[in-house]
Residue frames as qw, qx, qy, qz and C-alpha x, y, z in Angstrom:
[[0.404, -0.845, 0.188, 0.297, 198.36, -61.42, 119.19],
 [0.356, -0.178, 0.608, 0.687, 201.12, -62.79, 116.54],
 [0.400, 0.551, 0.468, 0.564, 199.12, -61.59, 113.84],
 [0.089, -0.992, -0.077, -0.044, 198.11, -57.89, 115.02],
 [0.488, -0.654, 0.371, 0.443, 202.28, -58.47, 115.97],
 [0.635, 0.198, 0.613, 0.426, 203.08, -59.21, 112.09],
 [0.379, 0.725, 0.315, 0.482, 201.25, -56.83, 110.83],
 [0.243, -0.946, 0.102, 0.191, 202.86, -54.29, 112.95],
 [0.601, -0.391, 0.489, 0.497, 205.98, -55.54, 112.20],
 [0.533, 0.302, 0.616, 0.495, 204.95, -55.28, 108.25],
 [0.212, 0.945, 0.229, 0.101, 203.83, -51.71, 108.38],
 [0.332, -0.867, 0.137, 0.345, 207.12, -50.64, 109.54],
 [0.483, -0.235, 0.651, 0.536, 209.01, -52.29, 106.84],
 [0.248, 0.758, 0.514, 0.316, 206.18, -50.60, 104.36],
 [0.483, -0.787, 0.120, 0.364, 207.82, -47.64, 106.51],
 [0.428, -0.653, 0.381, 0.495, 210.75, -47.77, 105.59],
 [0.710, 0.061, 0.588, 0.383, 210.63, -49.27, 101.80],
 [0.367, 0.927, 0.068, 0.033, 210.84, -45.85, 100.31],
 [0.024, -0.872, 0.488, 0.012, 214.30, -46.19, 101.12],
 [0.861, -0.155, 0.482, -0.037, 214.80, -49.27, 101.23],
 [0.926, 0.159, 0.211, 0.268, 216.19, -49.65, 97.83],
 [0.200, 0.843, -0.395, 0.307, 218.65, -46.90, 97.87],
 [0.540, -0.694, 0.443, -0.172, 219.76, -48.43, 101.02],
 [0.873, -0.039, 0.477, 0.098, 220.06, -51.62, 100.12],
 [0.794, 0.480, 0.102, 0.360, 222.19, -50.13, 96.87],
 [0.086, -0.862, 0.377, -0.328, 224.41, -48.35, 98.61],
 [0.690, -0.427, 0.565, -0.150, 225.42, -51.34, 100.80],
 [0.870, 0.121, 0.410, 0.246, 225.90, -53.67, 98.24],
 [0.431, 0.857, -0.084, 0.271, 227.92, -50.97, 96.01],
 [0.347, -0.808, 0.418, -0.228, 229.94, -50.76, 99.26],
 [0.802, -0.272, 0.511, 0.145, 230.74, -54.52, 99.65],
 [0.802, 0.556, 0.193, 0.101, 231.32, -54.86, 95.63],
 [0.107, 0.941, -0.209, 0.244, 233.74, -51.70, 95.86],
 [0.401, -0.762, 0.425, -0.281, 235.58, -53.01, 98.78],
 [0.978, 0.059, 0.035, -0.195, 236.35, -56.86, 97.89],
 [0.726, 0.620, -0.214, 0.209, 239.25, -56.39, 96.12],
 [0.243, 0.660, -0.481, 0.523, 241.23, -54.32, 98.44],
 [0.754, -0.537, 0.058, -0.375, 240.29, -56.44, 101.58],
 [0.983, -0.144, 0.010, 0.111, 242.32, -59.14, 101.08],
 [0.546, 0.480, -0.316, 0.610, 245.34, -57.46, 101.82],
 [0.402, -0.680, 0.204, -0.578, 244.01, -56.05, 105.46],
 [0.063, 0.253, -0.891, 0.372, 245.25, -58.00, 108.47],
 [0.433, 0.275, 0.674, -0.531, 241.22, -57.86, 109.20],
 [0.511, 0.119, -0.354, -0.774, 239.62, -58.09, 105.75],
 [0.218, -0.263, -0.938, -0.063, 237.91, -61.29, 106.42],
 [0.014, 0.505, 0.732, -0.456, 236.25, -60.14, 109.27],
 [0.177, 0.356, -0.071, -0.915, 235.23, -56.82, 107.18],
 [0.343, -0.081, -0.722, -0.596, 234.24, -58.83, 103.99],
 [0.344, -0.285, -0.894, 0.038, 231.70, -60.62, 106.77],
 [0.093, -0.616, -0.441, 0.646, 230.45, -57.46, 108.33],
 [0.257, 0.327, -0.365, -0.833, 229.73, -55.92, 104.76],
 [0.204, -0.069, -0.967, -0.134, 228.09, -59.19, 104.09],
 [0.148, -0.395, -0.787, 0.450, 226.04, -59.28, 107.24],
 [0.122, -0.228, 0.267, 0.928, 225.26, -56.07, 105.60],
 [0.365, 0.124, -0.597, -0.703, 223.62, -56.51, 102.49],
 [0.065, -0.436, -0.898, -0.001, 221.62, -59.67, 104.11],
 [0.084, 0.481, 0.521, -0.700, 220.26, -57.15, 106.91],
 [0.170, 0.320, -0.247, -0.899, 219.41, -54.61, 103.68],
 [0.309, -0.069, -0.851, -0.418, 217.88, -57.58, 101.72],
 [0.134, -0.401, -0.871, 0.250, 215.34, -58.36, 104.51],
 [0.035, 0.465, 0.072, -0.881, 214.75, -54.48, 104.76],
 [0.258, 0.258, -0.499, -0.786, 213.54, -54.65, 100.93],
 [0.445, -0.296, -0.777, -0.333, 211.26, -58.10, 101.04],
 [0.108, -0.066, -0.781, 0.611, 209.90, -57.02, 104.44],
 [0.236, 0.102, -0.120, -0.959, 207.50, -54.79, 103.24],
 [0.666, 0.036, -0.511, -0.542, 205.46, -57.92, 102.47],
 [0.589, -0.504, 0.529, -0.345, 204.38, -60.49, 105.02],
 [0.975, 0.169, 0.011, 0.146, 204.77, -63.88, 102.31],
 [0.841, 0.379, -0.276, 0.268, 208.14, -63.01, 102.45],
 [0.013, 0.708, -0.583, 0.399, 209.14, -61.02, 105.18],
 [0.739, -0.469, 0.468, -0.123, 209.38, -64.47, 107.56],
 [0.916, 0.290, 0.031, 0.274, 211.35, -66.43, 105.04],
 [0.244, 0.782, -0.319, 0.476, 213.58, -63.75, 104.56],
 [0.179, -0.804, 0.421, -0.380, 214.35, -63.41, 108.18],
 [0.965, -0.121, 0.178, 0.152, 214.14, -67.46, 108.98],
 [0.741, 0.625, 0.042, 0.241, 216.66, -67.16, 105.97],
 [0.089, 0.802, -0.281, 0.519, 219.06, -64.15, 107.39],
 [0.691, -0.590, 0.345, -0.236, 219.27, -65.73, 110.77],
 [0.941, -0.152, 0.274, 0.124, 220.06, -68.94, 109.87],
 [0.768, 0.530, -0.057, 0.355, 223.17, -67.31, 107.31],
 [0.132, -0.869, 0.198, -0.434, 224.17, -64.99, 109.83],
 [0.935, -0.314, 0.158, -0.041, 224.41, -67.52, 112.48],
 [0.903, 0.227, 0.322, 0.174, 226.46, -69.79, 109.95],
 [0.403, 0.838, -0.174, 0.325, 228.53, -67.06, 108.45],
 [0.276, -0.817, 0.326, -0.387, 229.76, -66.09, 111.92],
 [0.837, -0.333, 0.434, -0.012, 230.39, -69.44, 113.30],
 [0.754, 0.329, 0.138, 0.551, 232.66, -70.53, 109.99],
 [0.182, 0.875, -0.200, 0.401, 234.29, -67.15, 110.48],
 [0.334, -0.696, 0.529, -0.353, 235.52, -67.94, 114.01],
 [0.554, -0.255, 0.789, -0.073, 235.33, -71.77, 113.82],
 [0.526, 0.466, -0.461, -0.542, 235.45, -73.12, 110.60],
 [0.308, 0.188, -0.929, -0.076, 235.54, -76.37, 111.51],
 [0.147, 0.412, 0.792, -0.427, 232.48, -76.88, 113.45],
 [0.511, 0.634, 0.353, -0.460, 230.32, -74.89, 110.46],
 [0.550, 0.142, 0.514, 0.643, 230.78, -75.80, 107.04],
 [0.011, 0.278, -0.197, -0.940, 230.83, -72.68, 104.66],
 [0.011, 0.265, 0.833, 0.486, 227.92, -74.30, 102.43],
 [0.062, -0.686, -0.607, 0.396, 225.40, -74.12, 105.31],
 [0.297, -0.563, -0.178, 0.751, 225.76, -70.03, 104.61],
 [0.055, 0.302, -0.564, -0.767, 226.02, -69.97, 101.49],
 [0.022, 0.347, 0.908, 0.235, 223.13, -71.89, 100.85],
 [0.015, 0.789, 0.512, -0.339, 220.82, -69.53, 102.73],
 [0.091, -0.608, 0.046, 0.787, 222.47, -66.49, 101.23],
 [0.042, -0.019, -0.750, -0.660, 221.95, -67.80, 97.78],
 [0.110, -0.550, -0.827, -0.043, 217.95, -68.15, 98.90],
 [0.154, -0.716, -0.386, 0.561, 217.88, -64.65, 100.12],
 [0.149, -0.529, 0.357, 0.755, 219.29, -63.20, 97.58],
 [0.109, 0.269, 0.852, 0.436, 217.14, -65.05, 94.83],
 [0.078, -0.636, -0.710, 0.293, 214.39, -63.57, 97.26],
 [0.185, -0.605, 0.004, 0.775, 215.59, -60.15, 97.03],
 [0.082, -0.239, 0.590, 0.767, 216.05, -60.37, 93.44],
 [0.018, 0.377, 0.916, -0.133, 212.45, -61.57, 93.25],
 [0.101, 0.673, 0.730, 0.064, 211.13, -59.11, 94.50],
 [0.057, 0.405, -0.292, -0.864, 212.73, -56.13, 92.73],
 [0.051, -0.010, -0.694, -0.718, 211.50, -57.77, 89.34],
 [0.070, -0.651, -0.752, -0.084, 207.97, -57.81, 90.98],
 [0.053, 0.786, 0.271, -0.553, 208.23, -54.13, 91.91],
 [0.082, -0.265, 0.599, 0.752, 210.07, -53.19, 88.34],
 [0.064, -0.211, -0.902, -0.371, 206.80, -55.10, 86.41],
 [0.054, -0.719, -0.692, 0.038, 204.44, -53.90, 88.32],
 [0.248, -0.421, -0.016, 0.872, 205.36, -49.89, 88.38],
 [0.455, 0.753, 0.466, -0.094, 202.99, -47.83, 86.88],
 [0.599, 0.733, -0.141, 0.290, 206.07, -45.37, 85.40],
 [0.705, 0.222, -0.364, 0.567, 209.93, -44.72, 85.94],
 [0.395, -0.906, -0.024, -0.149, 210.71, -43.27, 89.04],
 [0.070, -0.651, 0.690, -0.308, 214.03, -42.81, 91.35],
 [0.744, -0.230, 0.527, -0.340, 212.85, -46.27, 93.13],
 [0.868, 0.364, 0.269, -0.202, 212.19, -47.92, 90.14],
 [0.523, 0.707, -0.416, 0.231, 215.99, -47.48, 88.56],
 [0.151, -0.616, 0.690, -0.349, 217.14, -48.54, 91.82],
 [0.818, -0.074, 0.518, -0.238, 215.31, -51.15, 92.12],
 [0.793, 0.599, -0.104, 0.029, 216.82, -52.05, 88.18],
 [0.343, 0.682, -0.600, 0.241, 220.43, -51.61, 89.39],
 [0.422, -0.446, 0.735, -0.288, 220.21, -53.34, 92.49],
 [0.933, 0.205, 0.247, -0.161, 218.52, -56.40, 90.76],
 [0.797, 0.520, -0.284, 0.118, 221.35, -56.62, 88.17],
 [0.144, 0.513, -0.771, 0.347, 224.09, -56.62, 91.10],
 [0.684, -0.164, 0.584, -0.404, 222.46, -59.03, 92.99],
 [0.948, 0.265, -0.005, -0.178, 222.39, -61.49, 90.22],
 [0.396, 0.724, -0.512, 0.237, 225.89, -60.81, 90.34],
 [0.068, 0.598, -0.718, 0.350, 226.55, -61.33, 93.58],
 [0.888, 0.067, 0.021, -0.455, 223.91, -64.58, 93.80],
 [0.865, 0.419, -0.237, 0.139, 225.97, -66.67, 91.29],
 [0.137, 0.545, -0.679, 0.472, 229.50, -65.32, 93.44],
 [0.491, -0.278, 0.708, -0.425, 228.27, -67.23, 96.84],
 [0.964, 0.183, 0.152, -0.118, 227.03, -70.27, 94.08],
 [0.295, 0.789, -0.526, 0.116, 230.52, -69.91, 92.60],
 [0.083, -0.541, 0.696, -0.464, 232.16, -70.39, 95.93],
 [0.734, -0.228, 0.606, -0.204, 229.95, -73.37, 97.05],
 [0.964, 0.235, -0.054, -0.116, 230.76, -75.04, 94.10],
 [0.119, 0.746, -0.529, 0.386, 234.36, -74.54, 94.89],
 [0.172, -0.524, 0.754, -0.357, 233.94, -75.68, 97.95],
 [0.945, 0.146, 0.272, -0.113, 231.98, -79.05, 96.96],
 [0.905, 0.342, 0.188, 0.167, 234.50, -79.55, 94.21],
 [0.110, -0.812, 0.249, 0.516, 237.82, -77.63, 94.50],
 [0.267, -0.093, 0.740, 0.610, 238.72, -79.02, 90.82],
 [0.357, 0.655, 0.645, -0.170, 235.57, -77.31, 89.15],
 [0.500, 0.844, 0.032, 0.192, 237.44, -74.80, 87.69],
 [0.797, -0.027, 0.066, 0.600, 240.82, -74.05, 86.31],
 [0.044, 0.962, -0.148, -0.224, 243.15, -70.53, 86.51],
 [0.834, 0.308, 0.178, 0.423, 245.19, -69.85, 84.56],
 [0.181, 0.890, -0.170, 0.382, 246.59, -66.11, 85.46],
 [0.458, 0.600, -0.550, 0.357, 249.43, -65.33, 87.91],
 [0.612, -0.214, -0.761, -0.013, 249.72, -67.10, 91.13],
 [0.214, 0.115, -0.339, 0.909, 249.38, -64.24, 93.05],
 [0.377, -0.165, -0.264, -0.872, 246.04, -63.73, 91.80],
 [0.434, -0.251, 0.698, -0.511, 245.28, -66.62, 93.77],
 [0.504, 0.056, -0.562, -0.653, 244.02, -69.75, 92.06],
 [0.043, -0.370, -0.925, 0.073, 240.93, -71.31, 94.36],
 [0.050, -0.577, -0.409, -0.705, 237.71, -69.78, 94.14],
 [0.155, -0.279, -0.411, 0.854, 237.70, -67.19, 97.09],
 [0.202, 0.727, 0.548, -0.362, 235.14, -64.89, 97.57],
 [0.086, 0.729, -0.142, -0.664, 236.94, -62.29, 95.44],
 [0.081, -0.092, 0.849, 0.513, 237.55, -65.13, 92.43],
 [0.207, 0.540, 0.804, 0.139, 234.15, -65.76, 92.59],
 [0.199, 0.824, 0.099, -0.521, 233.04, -61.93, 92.43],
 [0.019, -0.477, 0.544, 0.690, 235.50, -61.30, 89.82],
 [0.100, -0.051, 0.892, 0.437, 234.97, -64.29, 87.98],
 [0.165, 0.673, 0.640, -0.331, 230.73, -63.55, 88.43],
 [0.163, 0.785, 0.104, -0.589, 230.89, -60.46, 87.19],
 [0.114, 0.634, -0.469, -0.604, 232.68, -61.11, 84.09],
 [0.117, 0.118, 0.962, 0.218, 230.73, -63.97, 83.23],
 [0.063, 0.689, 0.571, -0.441, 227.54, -61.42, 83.99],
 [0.292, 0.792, -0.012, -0.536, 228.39, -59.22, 81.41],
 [0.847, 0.487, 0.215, -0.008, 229.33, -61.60, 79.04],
 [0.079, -0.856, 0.463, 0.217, 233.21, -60.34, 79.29],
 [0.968, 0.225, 0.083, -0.066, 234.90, -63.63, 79.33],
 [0.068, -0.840, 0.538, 0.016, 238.57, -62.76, 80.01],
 [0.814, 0.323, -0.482, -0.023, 239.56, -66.65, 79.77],
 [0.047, 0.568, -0.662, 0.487, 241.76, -66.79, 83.64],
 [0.345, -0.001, 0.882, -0.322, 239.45, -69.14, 85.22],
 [0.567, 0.096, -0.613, -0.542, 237.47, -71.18, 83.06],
 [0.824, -0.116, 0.424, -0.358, 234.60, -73.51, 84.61],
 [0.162, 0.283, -0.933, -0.153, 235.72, -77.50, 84.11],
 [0.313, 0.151, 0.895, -0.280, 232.71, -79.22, 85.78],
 [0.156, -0.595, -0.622, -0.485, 229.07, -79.42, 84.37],
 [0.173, -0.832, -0.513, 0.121, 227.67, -77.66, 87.39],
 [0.378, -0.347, 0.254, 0.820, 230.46, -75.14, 86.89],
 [0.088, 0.048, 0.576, 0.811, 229.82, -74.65, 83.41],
 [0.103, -0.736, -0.669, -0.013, 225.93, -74.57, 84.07],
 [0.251, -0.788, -0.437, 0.354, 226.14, -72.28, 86.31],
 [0.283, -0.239, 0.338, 0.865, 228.39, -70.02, 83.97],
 [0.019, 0.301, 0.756, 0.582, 225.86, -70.51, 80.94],
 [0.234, -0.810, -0.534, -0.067, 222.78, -69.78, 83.35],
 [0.156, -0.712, -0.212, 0.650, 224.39, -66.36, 84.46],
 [0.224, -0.089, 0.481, 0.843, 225.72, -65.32, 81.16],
 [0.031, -0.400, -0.830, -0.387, 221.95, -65.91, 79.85],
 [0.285, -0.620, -0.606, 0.409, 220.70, -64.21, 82.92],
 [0.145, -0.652, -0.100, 0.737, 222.21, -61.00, 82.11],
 [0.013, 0.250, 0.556, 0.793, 221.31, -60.60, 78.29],
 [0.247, -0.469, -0.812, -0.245, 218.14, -61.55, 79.11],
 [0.402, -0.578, -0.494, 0.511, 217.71, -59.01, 81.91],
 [0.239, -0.124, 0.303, 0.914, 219.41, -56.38, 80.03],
 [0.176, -0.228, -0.663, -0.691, 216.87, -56.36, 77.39],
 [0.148, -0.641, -0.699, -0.280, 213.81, -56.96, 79.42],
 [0.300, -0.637, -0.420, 0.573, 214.53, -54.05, 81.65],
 [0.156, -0.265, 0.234, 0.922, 215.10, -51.75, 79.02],
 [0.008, 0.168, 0.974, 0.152, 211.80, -52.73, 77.63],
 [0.256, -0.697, -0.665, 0.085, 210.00, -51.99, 80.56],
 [0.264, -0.558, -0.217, 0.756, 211.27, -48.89, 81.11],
 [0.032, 0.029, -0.541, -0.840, 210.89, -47.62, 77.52],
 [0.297, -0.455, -0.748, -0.381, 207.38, -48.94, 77.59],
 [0.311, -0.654, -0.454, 0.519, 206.72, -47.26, 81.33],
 [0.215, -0.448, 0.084, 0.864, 208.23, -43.94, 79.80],
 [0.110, -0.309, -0.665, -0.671, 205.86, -44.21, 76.42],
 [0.168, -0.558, -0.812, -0.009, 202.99, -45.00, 78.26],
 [0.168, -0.794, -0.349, 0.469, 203.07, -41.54, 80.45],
 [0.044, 0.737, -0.178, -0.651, 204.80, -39.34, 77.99],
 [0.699, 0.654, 0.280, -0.073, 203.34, -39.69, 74.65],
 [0.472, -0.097, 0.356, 0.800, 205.82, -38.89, 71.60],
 [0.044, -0.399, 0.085, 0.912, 205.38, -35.87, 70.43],
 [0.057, 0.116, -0.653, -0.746, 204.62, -36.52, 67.22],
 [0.296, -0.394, -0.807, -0.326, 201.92, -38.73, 67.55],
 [0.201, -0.480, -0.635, 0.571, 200.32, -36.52, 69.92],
 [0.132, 0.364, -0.097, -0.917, 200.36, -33.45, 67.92],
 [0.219, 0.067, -0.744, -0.628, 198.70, -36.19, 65.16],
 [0.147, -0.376, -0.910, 0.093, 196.18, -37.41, 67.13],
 [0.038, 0.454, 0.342, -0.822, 194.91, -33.72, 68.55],
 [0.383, 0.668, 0.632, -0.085, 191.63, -33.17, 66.78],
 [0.308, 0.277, 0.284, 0.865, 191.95, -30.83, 63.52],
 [0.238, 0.574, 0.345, -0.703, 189.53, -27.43, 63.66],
 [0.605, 0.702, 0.374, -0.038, 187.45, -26.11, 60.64],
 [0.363, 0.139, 0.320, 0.864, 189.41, -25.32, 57.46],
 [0.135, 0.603, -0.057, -0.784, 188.87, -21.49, 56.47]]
């Protein structure tokens, strides 16, 4: 009965994963978009945590499709959801790590297994570019909730140096910011990592996203060869007829 109930449960999420990664980039394009200007709303917490709650749901939606992962995943979602919510309304009876710990696992998942559909794709499709953009914002926003627990293990892990408005502990939006511009290898200098796991974790995104860069462009060049010959060598290969 639980298996025949699994695999029911896995055809629907086989269902749905033609859409699945639009959805699931759209939602996270939505929270990414929206970060900034929360923290000026009387409610943006609770928003930033219902865009969150978001992207998990979307993330489960995308490894579901598969039964090794769709029960991690959702073990995974529960237990951050849970934990989100309860440190939203009682921060003192759930530490923030707990949440962050699972989201950083789900999100590793997620990112997972884009780069197993991206690798395995027989050529470029509409899916397959989504499934390339959403993989490179997820690494993005991975490292932001690793950011923030290192923050909140060590609030002297990193130093700021812009205006004190800008706010100088690593919030969710310091880490996004400061993620992203360590993800593309920007490097603006306003918060600079002081610890070693800090500075790890700087070094291992920075690496992340060359390295990503390149092999996705790769595969896709090599997907896009494979079905559409170049000209040239097509016209050279096409068998000559008898000279006159």
């Amino acid at each position: 009965m639980a298996s025949s109930s699994n695999r029911s449960v896995t055809a629907l999420f086989a269902r749905i994963f033609p859409s699945a990664n639009l959805i699931f980039l759209v939602v996270l394009v939505a929270f990414i978009v929206a970060s900034p200007f929360l923290g000026t709303l009387p409610q943006g917490a609770l928003i930033n945590s219902a865009l969150l709650t978001l992207v998990l749901i979307a993330g489960v939606v995308v490894v579901g499709a598969r039964r090794a992962t769709l029960v991690p995943a959702i073990l995974l979602v529960v237990v951050g959801l849970v934990a989100r919510w309860v440190n939203h309304f009682r921060p003192e009876v759930m530490p923030a790590g707990i949440h962050l710990i699972a989201g950083i696992l789900l999100l590793g998942l997620v990112a997972v297994e884009f780069l197993r559909f991206i690798l395995r794709a027989p050529r470029v499709t509409a899916q397959v570019l989504e499934a390339g953009i959403s993989t490179y914002l997820v690494f993005g926003l991975l490292w932001t909730l690793a950011y923030m627990l290192i923050g909140q293990l060590d609030p002297a892990a990193f130093t700021f140096s812009g205006e004190p408005s800008a706010g100088h502990s690593m919030d969710s939006f310091n880490a996004l910011y400061y993620s992203f511009v360590t993800l593309t290898t920007m490097g603006y200098g306003d918060i600079v990592p002081v610890s070693r796991a800090a500075r790890m974790l700087a070094v291992s995104e920075a690496t992340t996203g060359v390295m990503y860069m390149s092999i996705l462009i790769a595969r896709l060049v090599g997907m896009y060869s494979t079905v559409t010959p170049i000209q040239g060598e097509s016209e050279r290969d096409r068998p000559s007829g008898p000279s006159s």
